[in-house]
GULUMGU-806125 format. One record per residue (C-alpha): residue number from 1; residue in three letters; x, y, z. Coordinates in steps of 0.02 Angstrom, whole numbers, plus 32768, in hexadecimal, padded with zeros to 4 digits. Example, Ala and Ser with C-alpha at 12.3 -4.5 7.8 and 13.67 -1.06 7.14 Angstrom:
BEGIN
> 1,ALA,8267,7F1F,8186;
> 2,SER,82AC,7FCB,8165;
This chain:
BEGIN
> 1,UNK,7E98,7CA1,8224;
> 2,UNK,7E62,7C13,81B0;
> 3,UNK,7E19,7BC7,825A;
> 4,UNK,7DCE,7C58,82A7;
> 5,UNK,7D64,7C77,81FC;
> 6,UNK,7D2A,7BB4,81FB;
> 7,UNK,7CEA,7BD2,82C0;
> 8,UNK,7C8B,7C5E,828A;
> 9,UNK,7C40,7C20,81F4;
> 10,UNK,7C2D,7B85,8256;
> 11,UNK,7BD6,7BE4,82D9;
> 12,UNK,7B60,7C56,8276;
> 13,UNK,7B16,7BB9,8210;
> 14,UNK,7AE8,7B66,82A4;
> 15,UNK,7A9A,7C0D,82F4;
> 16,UNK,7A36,7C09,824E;
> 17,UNK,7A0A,7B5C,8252;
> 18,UNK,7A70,7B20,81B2;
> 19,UNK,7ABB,7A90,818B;
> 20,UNK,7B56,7A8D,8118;
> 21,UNK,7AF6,7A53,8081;
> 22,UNK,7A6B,7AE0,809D;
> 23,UNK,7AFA,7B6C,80B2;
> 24,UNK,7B47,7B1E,801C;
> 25,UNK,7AB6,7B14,7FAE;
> 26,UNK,7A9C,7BBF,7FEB;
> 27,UNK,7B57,7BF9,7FB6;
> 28,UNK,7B54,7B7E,7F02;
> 29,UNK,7BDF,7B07,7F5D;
> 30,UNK,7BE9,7A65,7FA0;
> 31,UNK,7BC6,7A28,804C;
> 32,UNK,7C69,79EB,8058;
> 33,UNK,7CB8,7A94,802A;
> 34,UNK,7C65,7AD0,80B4;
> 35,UNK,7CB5,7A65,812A;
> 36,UNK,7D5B,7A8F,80EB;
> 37,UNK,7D4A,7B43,810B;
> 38,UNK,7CFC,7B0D,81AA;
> 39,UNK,7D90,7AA1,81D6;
> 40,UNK,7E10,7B17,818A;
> 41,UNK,7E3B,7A99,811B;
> 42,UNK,7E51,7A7D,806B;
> 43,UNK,7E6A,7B38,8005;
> 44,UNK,7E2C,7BCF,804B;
> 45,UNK,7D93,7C26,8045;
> 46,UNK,7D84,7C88,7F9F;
> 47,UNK,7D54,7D56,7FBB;
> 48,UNK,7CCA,7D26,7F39;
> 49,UNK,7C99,7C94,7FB8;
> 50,UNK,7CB2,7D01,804A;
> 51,UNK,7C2B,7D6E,800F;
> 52,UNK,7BAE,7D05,7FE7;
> 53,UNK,7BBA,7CB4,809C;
> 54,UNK,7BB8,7D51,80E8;
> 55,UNK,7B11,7D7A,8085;
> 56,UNK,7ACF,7CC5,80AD;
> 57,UNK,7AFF,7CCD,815D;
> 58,UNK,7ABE,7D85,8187;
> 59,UNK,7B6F,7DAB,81D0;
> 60,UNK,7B69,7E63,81AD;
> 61,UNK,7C25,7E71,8145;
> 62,UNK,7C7D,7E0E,81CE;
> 63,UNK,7CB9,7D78,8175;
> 64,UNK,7CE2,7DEB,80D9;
> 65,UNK,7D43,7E59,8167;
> 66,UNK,7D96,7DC8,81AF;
> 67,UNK,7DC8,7D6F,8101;
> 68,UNK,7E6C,7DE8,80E1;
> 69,UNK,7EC4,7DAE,8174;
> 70,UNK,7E8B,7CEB,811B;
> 71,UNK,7EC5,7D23,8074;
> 72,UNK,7F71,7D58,80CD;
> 73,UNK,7F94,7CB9,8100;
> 74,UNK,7FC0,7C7F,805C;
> 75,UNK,8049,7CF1,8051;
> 76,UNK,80FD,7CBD,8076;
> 77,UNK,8139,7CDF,8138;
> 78,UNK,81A1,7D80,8124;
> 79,UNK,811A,7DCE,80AA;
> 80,UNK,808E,7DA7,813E;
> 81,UNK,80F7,7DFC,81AB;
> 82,UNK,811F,7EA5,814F;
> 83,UNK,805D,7EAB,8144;
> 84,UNK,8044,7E96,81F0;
> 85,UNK,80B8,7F19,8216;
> 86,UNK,807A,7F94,819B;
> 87,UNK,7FD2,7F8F,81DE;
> 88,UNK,8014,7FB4,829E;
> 89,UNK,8099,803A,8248;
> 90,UNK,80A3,80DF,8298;
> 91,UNK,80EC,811E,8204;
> 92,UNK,8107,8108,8151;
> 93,UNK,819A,812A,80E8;
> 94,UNK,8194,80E5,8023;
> 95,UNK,81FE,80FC,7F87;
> 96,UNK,81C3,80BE,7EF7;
> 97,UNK,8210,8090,7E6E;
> 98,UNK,81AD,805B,7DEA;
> 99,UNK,80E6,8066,7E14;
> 100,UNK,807C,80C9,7EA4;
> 101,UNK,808E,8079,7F36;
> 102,UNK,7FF2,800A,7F63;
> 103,UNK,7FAA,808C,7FF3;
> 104,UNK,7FA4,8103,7F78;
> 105,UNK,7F51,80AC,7ED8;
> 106,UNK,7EA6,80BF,7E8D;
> 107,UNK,7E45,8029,7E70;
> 108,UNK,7E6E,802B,7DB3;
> 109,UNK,7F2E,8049,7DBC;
> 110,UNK,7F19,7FB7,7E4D;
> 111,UNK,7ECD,7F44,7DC7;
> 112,UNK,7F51,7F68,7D3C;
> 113,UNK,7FE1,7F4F,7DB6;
> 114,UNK,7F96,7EAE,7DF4;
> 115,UNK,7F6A,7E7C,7D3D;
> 116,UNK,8011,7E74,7D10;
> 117,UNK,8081,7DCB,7D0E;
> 118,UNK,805E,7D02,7D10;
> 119,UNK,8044,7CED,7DCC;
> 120,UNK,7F7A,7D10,7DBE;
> 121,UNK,7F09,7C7C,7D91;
> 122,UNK,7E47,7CC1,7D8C;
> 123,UNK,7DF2,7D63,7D87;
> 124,UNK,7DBD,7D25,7E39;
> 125,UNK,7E69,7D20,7E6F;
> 126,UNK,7E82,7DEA,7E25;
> 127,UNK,7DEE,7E20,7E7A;
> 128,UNK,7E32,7DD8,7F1E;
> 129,UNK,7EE2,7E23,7F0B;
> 130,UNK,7E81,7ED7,7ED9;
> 131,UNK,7E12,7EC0,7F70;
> 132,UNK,7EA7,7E91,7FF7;
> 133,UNK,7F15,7F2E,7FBC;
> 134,UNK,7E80,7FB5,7FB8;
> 135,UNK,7E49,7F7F,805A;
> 136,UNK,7F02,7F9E,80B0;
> 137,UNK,7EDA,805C,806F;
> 138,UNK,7E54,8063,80EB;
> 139,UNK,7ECD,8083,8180;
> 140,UNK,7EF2,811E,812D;
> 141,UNK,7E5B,8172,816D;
> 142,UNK,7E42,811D,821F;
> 143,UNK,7E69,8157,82BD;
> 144,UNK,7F07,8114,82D6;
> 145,UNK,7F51,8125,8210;
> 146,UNK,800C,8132,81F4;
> 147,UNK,8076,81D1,81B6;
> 148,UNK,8093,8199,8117;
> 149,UNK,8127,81F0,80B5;
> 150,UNK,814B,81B0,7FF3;
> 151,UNK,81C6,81D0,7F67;
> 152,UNK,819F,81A6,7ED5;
> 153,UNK,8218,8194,7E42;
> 154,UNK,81E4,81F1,7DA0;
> 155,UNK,81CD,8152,7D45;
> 156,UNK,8143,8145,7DBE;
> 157,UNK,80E7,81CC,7D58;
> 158,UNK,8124,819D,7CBE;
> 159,UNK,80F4,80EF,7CA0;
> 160,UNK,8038,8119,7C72;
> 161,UNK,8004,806D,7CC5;
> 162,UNK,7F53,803A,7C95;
> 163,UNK,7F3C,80B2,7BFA;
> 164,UNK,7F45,8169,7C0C;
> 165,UNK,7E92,8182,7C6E;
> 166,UNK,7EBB,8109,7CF6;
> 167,UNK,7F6F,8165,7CFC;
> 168,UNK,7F0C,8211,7D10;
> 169,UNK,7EAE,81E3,7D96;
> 170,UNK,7F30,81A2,7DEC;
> 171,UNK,7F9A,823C,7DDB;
> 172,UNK,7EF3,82A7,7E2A;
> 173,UNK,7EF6,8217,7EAB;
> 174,UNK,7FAD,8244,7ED1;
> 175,UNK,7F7A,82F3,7EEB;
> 176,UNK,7EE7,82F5,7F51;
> 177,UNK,7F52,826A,7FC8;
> 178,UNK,7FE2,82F3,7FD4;
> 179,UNK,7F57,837B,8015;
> 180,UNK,7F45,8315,80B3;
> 181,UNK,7F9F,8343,814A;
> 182,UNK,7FEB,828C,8175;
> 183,UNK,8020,826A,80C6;
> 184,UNK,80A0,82B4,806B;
> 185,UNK,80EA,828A,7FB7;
> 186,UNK,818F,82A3,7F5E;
> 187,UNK,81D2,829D,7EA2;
> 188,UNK,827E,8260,7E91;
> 189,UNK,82A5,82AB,7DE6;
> 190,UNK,8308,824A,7D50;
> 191,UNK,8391,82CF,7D62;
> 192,UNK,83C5,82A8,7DFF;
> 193,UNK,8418,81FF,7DB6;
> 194,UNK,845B,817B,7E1B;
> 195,UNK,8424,8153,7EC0;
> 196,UNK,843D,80B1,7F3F;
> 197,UNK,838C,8068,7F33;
> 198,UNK,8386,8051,7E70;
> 199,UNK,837A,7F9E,7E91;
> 200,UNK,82B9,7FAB,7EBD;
> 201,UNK,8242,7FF0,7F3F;
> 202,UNK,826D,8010,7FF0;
> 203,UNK,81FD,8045,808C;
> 204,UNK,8208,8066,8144;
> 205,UNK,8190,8040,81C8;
> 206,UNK,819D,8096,826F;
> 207,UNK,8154,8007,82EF;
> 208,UNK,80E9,8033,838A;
> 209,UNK,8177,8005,83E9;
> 210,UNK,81F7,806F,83BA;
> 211,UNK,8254,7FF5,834D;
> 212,UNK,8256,8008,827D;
> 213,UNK,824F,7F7E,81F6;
> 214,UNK,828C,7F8A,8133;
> 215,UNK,8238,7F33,80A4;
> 216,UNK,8284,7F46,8010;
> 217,UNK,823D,7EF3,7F60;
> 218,UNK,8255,7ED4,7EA1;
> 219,UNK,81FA,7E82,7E1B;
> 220,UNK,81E8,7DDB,7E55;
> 221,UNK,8235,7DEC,7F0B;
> 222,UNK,8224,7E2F,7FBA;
> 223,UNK,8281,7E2C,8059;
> 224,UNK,8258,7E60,810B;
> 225,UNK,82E3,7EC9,8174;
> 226,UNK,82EA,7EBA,821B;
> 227,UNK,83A7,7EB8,8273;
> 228,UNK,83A3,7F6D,82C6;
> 229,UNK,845D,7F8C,8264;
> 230,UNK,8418,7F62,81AA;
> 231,UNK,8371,7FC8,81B8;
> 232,UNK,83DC,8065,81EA;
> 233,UNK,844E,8048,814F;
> 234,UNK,8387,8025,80FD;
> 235,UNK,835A,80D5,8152;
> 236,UNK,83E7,8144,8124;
> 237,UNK,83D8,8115,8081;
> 238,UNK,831E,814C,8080;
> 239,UNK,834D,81E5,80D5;
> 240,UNK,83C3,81F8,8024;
> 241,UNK,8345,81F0,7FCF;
> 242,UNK,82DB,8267,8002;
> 243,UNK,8367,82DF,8012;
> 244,UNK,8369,82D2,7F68;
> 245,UNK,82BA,82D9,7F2D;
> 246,UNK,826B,837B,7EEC;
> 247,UNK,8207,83D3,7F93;
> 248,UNK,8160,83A3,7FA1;
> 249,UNK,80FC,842B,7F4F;
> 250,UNK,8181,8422,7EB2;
> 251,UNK,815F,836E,7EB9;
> 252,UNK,80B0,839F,7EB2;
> 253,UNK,80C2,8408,7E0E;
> 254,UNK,811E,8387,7DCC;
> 255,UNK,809E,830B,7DE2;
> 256,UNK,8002,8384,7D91;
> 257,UNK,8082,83AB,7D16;
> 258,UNK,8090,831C,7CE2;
> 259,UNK,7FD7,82E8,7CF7;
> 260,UNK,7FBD,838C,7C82;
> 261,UNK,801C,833E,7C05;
> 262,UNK,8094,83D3,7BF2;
> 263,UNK,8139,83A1,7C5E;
> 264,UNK,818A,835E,7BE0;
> 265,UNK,8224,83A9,7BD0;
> 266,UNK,8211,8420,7C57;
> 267,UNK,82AF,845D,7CB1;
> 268,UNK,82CA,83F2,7D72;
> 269,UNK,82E7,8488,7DEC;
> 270,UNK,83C1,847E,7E1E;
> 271,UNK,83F8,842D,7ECA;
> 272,UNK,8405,84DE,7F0A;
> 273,UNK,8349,8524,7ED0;
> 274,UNK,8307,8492,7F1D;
> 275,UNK,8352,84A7,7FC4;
> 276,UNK,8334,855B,7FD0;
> 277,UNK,8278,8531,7FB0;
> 278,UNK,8284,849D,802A;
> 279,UNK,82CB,8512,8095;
> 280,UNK,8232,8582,8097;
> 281,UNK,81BD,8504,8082;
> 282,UNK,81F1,84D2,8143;
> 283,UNK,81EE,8585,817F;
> 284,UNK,8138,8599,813C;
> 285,UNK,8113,8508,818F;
> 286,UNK,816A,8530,823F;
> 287,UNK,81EB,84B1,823D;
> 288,UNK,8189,8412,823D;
> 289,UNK,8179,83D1,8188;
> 290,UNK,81B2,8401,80F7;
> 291,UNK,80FF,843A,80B3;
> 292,UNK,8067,848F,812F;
> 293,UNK,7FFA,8418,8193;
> 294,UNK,7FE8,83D9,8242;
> 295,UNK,8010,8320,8274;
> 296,UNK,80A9,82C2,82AF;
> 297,UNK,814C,82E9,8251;
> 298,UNK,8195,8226,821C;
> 299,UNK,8233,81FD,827E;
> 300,UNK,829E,81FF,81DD;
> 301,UNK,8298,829F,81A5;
> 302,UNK,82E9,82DB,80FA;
> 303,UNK,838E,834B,80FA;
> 304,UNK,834A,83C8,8068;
């Protein structure tokens, strides 16, 4: 990808009669930066960079549209792959363990998540990280976007990440994500105790093809899934989980419960109120998901 953006920037300086020290003068580098990005050599093309040549080269957005699939490329192997997968994923399942999954974060909650830790070395470098992960929300709304299905553990709503008016607006963002028919969102309450992904996060792509892939991370680790036996093991274990998550529209009071400020001791319906409203929630609903709306139902679905 590095060499595909150097042709085109190569390209579009020539078509506007440019050398490399004009364009660079033009961008506040050096010629010889130029020729790196040019060459795909040397360190890739910052998104602060990407813009200005965009601007100086009258390329209408498609060097900034191009420079994720760059960035990417400094990312280890297995972690390019999830996110190629993820972006041709038919569907979507998530559980979260200790912040909103990145589909599903507001730019502010993005930048206090990405804030956090030692492996950031500029502002530059924050505002291309933020950048990257809101643009992967975009396939939400396209033609071809994913089911997406996510559990979220309630330390998900506890932690008020980013000060309690960035942890507000997520909450509402939460909601209004839940009211659409492809995306649906579950609470997996404190009460419900142990469980076999308290290790970290875990999700499940559905593939084009009919195959599925796990990817399951911590803190400071991540590992891609692919042997057919291990992502079932991966799968069931999702499935678990959102057998045992409150349904979605009590995961929805949860959530503006807690966004209220007034859940807080608040009594977790039992195992058995739960499934009886789970079990109307799917009549209502004729039998495809556990809450109204059209779309496809996601090939795991829960056991409520």
């Amino acid at each position: 990808m590095a060499a595909l953006f150097g042709s085109r920037v190569r390209r579009l300086r020539t078509e506007a009669g440019l050398t490399q020290a004009e364009l660079g003068r033009r961008t506040h580098v050096v010629s010889t930066r130029i020729t790196q990005i040019e060459r795909a050599s040397g360190a890739k093309p910052t998104l602060q960079l990407t813009r200005a040549l965009d601007e100086a080269l009258g390329a209408d957005q498609l060097l900034v549209e191009l420079w994720p699939y760059v960035y990417r490329e400094a990312f280890p192997d297995w972690s390019r792959k999830f996110m190629a997968h993820s972006e041709q994923a038919m569907s979507i399942g998530e559980y979260a363990a200790h912040v909103v999954p990145g589909l599903l974060q507001t730019g502010a909650y993005a930048r206090a998540v990405l804030s956090v830790g030692l492996t950031l070395s500029s502002e530059a470098q924050l505002e291309e990280r933020l950048a990257a992960r809101l643009g992967r929300q975009e396939r939400l709304d396209s033609a071809d976007r994913p089911e997406l299905w996510v559990v979220l553990d309630e330390a998900v709503l506890r932690r008020p990440i980013g000060g309690p008016a960035v942890m507000r607006e997520q909450l509402e963002r939460l909601l209004t994500a839940a009211a659409q028919p492809h995306i649906t969102v579950q609470v997996l309450p404190f009460e419900q105790g142990e469980h076999d992904a308290m290790g970290g996060s875990l999700t499940i792509l559905a593939l084009p093809d009919g195959s599925d892939v796990a990817y399951t991370e911590g803190a400071h680790y991540g590992q891609l899934i692919e042997d057919s036996a291990e992502v079932r093991r991966f799968a069931l274990t999702y499935d678990r989980l959102r057998a045992a998550a409150l349904p979605p529209l009590m995961s929805l009071d949860m959530i503006r419960s807690v966004m209220e400020g007034n859940h807080r001791g608040a009594k977790v319906p039992s195992r058995s109120e739960r499934r009886r409203v789970a079990q109307e929630q799917l009549q209502q609903s004729g039998g495809r998901q556990l809450r109204g709306g059209a779309g496809r139902s996601p090939r795991h679905r829960p056991r409520a």
